[in-house]
C-alpha positions as CSV (number, residue, x, y, z in Angstrom):
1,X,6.6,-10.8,4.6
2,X,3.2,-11.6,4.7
3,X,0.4,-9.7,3.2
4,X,-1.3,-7.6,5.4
5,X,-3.2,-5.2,2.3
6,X,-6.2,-5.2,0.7
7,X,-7.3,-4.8,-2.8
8,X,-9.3,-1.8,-2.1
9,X,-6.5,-0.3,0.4
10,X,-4.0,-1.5,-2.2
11,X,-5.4,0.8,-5.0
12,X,-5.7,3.6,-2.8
13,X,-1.9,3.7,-2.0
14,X,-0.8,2.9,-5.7
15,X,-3.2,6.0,-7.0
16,X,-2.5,8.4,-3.6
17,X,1.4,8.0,-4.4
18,X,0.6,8.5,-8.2
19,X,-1.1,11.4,-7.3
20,X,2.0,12.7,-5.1
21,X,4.3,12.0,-7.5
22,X,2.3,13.5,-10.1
23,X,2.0,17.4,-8.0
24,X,5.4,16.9,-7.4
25,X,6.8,16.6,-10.9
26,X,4.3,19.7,-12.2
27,X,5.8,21.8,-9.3
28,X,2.5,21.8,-7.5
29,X,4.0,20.5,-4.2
30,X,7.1,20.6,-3.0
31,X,9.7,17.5,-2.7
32,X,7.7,16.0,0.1
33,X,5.4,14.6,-2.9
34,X,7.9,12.1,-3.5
35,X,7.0,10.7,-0.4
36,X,4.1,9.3,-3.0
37,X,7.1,6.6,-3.6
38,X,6.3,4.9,0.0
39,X,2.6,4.3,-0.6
40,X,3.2,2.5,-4.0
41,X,5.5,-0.2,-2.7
42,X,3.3,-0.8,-0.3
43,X,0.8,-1.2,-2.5
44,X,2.9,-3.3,-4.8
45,X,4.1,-5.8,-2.6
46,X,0.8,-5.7,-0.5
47,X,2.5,-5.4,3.0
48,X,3.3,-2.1,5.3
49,X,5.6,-2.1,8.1
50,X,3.1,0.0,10.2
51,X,0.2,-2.0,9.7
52,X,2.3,-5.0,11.5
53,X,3.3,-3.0,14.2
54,X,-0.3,-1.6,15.1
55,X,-1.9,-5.1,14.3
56,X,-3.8,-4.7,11.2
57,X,-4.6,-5.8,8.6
58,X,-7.2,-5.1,5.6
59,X,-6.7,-8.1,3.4
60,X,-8.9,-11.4,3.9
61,X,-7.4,-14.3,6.4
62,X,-5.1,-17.1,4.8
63,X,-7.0,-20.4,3.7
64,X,-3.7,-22.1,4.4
65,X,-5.3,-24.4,6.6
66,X,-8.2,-25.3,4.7
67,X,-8.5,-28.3,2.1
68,X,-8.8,-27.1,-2.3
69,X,-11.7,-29.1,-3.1
C-alpha cells in the first residue's frame, strides 16, 4: 500500500471519524456514526481504497528517485 493521503486530508479523517464516533456514543446519531471508524484508518495508515480507484492522491510525490544529499 502506498500512501496516497495528506497531512491536512489525514487530520480531517482522524477528527471527522472522532467526531462520528463521538455523536454516536452520546446518542446524538444513530449507529451509522460508527461509520466514523472508516475515516480513521484511513487516516492512520495514510492510504484509501477509493482514492486509488479514482486516481488521487493528496500527499506530496515520492523522492524515491532522487539522491539524499
Amino acid at each position: 500500500m502506498k500512501a496516497n493521503v495528506g497531512s491536512l486530508d489525514r487530520a480531517l479523517r482522524i477528527v471527522g471519524g472522532a467526531i462520528l464516533i463521538a455523536l454516536t456514543l452520546m446518542n446524538t446519531i444513530g449507529p451509522w456514526g460508527w461509520i466514523g471508524i472508516v475515516p480513521i484508518l484511513t487516516g492512520l495508515f495514510r492510504f484509501c481504497p477509493a482514492y486509488t480507484l479514482l486516481g488521487l492522491r493528496t500527499c506530496p510525490a515520492d523522492s524515491a528517485g532522487k539522491s539524499a544529499n
